[in-house]
C-alpha positions as CSV (number, residue, x, y, z in Angstrom):
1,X,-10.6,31.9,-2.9
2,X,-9.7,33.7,0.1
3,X,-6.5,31.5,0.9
4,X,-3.8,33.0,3.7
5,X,-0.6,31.7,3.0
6,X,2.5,31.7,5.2
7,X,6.0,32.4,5.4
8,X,8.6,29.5,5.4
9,X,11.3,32.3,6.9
10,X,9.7,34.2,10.0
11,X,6.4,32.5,9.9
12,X,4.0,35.2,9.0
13,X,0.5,35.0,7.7
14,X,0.2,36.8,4.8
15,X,-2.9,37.3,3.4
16,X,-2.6,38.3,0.2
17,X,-3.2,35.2,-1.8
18,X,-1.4,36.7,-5.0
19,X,2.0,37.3,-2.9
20,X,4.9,35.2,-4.1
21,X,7.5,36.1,-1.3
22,X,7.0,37.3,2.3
23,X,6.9,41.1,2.3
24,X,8.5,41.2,5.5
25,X,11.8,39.2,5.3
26,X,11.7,38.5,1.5
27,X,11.3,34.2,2.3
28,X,9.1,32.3,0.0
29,X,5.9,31.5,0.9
30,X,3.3,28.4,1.3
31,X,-0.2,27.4,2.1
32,X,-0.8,26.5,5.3
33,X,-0.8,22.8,6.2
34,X,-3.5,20.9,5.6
35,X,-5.0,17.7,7.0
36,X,-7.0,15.7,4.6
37,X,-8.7,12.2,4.1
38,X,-7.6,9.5,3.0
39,X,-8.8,9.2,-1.7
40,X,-11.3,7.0,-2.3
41,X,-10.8,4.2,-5.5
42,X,-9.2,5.7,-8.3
43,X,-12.0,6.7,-11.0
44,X,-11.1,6.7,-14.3
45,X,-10.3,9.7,-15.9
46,X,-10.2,11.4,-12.6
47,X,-7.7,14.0,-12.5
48,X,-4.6,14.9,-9.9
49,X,-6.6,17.8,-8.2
50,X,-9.8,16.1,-8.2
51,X,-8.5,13.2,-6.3
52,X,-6.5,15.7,-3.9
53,X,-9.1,18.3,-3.7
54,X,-9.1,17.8,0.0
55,X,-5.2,19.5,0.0
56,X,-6.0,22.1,-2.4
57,X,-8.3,25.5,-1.8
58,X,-9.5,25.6,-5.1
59,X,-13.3,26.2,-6.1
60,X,-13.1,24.3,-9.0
61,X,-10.6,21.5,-10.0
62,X,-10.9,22.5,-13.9
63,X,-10.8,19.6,-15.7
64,X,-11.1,21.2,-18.7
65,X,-7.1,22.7,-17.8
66,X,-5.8,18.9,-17.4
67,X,-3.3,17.7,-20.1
68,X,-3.4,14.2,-17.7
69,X,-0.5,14.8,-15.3
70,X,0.4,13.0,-12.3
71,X,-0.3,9.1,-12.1
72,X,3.4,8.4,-12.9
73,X,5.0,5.1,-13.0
74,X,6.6,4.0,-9.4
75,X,9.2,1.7,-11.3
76,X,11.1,-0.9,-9.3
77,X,14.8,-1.1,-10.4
78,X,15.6,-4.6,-9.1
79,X,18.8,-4.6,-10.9
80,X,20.2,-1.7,-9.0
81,X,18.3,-2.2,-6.1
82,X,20.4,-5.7,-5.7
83,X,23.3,-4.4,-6.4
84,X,23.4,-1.8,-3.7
85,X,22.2,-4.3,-1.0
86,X,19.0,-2.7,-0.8
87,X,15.3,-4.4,0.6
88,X,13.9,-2.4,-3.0
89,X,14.5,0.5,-4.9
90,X,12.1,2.4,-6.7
91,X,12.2,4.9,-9.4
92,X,9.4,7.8,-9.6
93,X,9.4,8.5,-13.0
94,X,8.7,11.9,-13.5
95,X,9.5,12.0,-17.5
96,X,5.5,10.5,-18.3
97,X,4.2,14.1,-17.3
98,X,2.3,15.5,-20.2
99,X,5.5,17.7,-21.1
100,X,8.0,15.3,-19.6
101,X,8.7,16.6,-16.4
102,X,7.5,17.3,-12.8
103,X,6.7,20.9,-13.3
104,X,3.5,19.7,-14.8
105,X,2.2,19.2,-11.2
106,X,2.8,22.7,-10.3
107,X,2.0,24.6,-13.3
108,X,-1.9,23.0,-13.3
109,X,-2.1,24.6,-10.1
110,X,-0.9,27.8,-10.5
111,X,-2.3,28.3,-13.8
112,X,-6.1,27.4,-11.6
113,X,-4.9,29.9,-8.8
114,X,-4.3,32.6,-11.3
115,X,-7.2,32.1,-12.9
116,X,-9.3,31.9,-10.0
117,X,-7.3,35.2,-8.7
118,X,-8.6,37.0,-12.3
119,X,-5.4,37.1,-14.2
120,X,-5.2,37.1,-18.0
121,X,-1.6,37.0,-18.7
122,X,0.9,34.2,-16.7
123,X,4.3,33.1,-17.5
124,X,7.6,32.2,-15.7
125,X,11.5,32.0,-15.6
126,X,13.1,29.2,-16.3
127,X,16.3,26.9,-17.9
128,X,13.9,24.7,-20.0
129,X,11.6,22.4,-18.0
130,X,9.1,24.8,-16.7
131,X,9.0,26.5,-19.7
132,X,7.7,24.1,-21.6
133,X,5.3,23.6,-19.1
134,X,4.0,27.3,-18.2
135,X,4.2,27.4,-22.5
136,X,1.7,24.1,-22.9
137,X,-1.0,24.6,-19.6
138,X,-1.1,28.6,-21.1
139,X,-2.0,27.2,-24.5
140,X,-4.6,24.7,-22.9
141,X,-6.1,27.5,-20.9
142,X,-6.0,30.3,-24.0
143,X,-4.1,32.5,-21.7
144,X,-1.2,35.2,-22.8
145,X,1.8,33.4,-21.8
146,X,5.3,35.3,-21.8
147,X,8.5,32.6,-20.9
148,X,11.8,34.3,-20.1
149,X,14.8,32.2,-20.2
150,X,18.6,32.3,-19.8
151,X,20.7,33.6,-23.2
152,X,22.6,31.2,-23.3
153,X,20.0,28.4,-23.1
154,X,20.7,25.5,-26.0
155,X,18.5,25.7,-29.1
156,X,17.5,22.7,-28.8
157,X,15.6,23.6,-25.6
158,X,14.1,26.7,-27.5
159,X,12.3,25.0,-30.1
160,X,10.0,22.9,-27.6
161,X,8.6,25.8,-25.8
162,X,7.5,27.9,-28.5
163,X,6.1,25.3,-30.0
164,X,2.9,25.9,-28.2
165,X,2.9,29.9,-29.3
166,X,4.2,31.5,-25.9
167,X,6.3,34.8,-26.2
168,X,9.7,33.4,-25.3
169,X,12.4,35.9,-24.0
170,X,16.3,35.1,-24.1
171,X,17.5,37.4,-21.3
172,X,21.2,38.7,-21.2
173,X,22.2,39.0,-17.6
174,X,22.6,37.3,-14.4
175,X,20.2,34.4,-13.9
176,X,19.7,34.6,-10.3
177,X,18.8,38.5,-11.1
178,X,16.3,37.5,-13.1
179,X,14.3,35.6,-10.8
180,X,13.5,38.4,-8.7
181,X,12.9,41.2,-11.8
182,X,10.6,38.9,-12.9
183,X,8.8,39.3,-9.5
184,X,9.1,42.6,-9.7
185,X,8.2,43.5,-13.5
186,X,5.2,41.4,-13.0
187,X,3.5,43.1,-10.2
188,X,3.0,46.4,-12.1
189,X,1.9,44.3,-15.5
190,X,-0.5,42.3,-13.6
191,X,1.3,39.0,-15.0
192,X,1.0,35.6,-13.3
193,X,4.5,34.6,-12.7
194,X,4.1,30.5,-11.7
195,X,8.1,30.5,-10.9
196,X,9.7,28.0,-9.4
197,X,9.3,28.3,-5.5
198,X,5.4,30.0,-6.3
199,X,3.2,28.7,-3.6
200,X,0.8,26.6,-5.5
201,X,3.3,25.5,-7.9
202,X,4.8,24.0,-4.6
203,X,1.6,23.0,-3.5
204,X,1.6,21.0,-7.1
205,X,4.6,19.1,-5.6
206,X,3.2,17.5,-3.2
207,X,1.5,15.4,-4.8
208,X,4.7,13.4,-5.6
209,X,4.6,12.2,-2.0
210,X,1.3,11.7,-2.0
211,X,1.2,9.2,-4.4
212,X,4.2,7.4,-3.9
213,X,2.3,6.8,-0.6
214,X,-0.4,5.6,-2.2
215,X,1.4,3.5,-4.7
216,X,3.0,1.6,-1.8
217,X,-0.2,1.0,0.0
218,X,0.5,3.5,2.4
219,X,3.9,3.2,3.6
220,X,7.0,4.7,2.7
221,X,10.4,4.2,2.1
222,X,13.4,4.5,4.1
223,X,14.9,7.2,2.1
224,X,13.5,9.4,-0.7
225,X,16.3,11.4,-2.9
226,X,15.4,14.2,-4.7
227,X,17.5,16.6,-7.3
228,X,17.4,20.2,-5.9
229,X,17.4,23.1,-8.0
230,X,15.3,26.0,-6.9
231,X,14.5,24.1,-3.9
232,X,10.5,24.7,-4.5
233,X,10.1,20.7,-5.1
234,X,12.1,19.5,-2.0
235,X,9.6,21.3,-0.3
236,X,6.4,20.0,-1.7
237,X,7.2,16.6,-1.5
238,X,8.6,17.2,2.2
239,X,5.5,18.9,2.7
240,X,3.0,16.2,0.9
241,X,4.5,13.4,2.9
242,X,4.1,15.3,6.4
243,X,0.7,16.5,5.8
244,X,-0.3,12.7,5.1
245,X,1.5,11.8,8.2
246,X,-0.4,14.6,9.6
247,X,-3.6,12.8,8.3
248,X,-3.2,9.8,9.9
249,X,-2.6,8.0,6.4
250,X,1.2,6.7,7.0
251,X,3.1,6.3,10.2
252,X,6.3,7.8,9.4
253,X,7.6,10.7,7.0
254,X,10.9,8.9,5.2
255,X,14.1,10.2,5.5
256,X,14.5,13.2,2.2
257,X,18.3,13.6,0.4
258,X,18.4,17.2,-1.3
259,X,20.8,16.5,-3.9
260,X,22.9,18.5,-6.4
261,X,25.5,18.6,-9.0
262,X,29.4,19.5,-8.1
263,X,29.7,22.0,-10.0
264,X,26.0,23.9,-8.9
265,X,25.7,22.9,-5.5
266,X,24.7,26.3,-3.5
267,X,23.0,24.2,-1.0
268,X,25.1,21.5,-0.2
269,X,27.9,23.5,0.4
270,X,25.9,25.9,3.1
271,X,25.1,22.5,4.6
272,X,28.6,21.1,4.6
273,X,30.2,24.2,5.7
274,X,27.3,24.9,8.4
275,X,26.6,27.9,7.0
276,X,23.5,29.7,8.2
277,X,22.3,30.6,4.6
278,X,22.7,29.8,1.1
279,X,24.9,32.3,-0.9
280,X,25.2,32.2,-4.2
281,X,27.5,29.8,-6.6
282,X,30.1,31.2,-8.8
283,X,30.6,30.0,-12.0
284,X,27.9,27.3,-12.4
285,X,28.5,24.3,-15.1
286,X,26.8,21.1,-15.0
287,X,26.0,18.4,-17.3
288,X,22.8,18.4,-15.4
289,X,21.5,22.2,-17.0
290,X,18.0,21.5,-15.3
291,X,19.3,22.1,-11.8
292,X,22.3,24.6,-12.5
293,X,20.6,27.4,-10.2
294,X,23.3,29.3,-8.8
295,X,21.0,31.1,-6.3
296,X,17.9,29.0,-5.2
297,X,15.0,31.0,-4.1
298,X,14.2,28.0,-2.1
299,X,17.7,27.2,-0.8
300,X,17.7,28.5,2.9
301,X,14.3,26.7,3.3
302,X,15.6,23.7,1.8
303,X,18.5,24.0,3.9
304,X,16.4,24.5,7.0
305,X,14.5,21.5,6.3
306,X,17.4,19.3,6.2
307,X,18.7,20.4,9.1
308,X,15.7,20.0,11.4
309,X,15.0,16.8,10.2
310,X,18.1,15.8,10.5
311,X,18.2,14.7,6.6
312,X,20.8,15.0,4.2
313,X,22.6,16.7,1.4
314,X,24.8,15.4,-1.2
315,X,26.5,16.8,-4.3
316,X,28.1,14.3,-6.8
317,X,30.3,14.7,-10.1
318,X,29.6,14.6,-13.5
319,X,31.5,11.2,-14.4
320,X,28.6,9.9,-11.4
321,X,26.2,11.6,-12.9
322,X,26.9,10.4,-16.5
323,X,27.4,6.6,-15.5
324,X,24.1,6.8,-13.2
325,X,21.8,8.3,-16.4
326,X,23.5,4.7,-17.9
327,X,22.6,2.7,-15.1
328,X,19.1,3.8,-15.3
329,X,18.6,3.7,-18.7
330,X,19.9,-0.2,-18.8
331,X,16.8,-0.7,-16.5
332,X,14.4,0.8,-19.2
333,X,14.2,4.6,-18.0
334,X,16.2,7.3,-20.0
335,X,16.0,10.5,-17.8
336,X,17.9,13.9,-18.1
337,X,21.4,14.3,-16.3
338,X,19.2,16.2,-13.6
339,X,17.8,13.3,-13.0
340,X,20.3,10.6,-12.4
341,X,21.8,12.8,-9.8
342,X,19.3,11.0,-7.4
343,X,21.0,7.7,-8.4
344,X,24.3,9.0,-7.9
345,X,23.8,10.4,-4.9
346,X,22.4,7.2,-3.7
347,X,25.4,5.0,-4.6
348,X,27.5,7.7,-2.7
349,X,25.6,7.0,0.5
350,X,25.4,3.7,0.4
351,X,29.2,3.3,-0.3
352,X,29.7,6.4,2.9
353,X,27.0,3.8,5.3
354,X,24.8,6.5,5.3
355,X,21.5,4.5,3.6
356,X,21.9,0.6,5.3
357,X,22.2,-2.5,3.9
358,X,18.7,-3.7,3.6
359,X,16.9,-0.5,3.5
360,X,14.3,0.7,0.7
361,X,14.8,4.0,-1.1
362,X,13.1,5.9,-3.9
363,X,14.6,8.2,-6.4
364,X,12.4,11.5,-7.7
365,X,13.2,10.7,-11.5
366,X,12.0,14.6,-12.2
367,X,12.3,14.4,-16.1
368,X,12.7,12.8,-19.4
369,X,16.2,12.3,-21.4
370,X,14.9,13.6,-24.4
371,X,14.8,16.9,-22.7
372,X,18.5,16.9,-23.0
373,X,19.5,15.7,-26.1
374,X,23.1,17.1,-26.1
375,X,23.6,14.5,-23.8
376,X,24.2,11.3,-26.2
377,X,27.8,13.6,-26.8
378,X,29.0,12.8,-23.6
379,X,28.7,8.9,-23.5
380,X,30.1,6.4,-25.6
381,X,27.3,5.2,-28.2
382,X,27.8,2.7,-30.7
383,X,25.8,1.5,-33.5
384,X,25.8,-1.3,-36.7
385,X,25.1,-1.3,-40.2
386,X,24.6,-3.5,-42.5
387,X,23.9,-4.4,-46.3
388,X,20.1,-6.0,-46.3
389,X,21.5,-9.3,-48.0
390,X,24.1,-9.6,-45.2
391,X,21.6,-8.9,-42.6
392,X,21.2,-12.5,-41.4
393,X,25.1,-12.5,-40.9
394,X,24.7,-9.4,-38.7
395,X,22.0,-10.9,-36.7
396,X,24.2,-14.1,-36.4
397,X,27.2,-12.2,-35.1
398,X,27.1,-11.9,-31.2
């Protein structure tokens, strides 16, 4: 393949296209930018790399590695929307990914790159969404997949990745640790690690901006808010909508919001304080387990971005967090706590004046709430019963 990629901390080429962090100052690494053309008509059955081949390096799109990701819903939430005082409000919904989340994206591409690079053996670390993900694209591509994953991740998370016959690790020991053993264990084992800030599994992001562009005819909105774990998809869709703007195919890149949870905010607090890096959270604990990262990979570069863009950063409660995943779901769209933090966020800066009366907004709905069953505990659910000869009663009760 013969790609150079380059470091997002001192700006290096590096030209090993199987490097996963700079070997110079340890930053995480991307491809370089690329200017493409505008996709043509959307062709049935098409796939997401064959209609963005022009952004990716790849020889070969493999269709034959597709489990139909990408092509998610762009859901208007007119309820909400009206309610805040916005023009319109859209909801990416990220949940109708093959397993139910956004790291579908990215794991299609790193699982090509890896194969195209002659690995046999891939896997990842993760709390539960990539997982499943590395666990389902490994089956597909009858590759040896190894998943390593927190100890103290819920059983109920467990089950749905080894479904598809991965080795799955619970790991006792720090979480941000393990992130960079991985790296480290997998170089000498000639493994495939597709974590979460690995270049083409950021390069997969991307393609969240691109088609929100595309689903809007090629504008874009005021704002865009996106829940920030790792940091790796902040950057791809900050990258895919600047390499489009790049491309002559929109006139503006829209205004990002990196947005966390209270209690695992490692970003927002570097940004708030004016710290010139990220340091690592203490004592995590979220309702919203998909982005409780105590120590992004991605943060400083996620941090950075902000900054010179002059974006912004938010970190909201769990009673927010718990009353936007109802808000959402009264529109039709159940997503995981890690999700509604967009929503929160957004009602936050619109109460602060910091998104306008009368501008548009979409929120990066990154997964499905049936990823986080536990969930239904924590809100107040009711239900009826009745005998089947009272049921017309029942149904004339209102």
């Amino acid at each position: 393949m013969g790609v150079s990629l380059v470091c997002t901390g001192c700006g290096e080429q590096v030209d090993d296209e199987k490097a996963l962090r700079c070997p110079g100052c340890d930053g995480p690494l991307e491809l370089p930018e690329i200017v493409g053309s505008r996709p043509g008509p959307w062709v049935p059955g098409e796939t997401l790399i064959e209609r963005y081949k022009d952004f990716f390096p790849f020889a070969n799109g493999r269709a034959d590695l597709s489990l139909g990701e990408g092509f998610t819903p762009l859901v208007k939430l007119d309820g909400i929307g009206k309610r805040l005082g916005l023009s319109v409000l859209w909801g990416k919904n990220e949940g109708a990914n093959p397993t139910w989340s956004f790291k579908d994206r990215g794991t299609l591409a790193g699982v090509i790159h890896a194969l195209e690079s002659g690995y046999s053996r891939i896997g990842t670390v993760s709390t539960g969404n990539m997982a499943a993900s590395v666990a389902a694209y490994g089956a597909k591509a009858g590759l040896e997949t190894v998943i390593l994953v927190g100890r103290g991740l819920p059983r109920e998370k467990l089950g749905p990745i080894a479904m598809y016959g991965a080795r799955l690790i619970k790991v006792d020991g720090d979480y941000g640790r393990l992130y960079y053993e991985s790296l480290r264990l997998a170089k000498d084992r000639n493994i495939a690690f597709i974590n979460s800030d690995a270049p083409f599994r950021v390069a997969g992001s991307r393609t969240i901006a691109y088609e929100i562009c595309e689903q809007l005819n090629f504008t874009v909105p005021d704002w865009v808010l996106i829940p920030v774990s790792a940091g790796g998809n902040f950057r791809g869709i900050a990258r895919g909508f600047r390499e489009f703007f790049l491309s002559g195919l929109i006139d503006k890149v829209p205004r990002l919001m990196a947005v966390q949870a209270d209690g695992c905010s490692p970003v927002v607090r570097a940004f708030e304080e004016g710290s010139p890096k990220v340091d690592r959270f203490d004592s995590p604990h979220t309702v919203a387990h998909a982005i409780e990262n105590p120590f992004p990979p991605s943060g400083n570069e996620v941090l950075r971005l902000v900054r010179e863009n002059g974006w912004s950063c938010r970190a909201v409660s769990e009673d927010s967090i718990l009353e936007a995943q109802r808000e959402l779901a009264m529109e039709g769209l159940f997503v995981q706590p890690a999700s509604a933090v967009s929503l929160a966020a957004l009602k936050d800066a619109v109460r602060d004046g910091l998104v306008e009366s009368g501008q548009s907004a979409a929120l990066v709905l990154t997964g499905s709430g049936l990823k986080y069953t536990a969930v239904f505990g924590q809100h107040d659910l009711t239900w009826e019963e009745s005998t089947l000869e009272n049921l017309g009663n029942a149904l004339d009760r209102r």
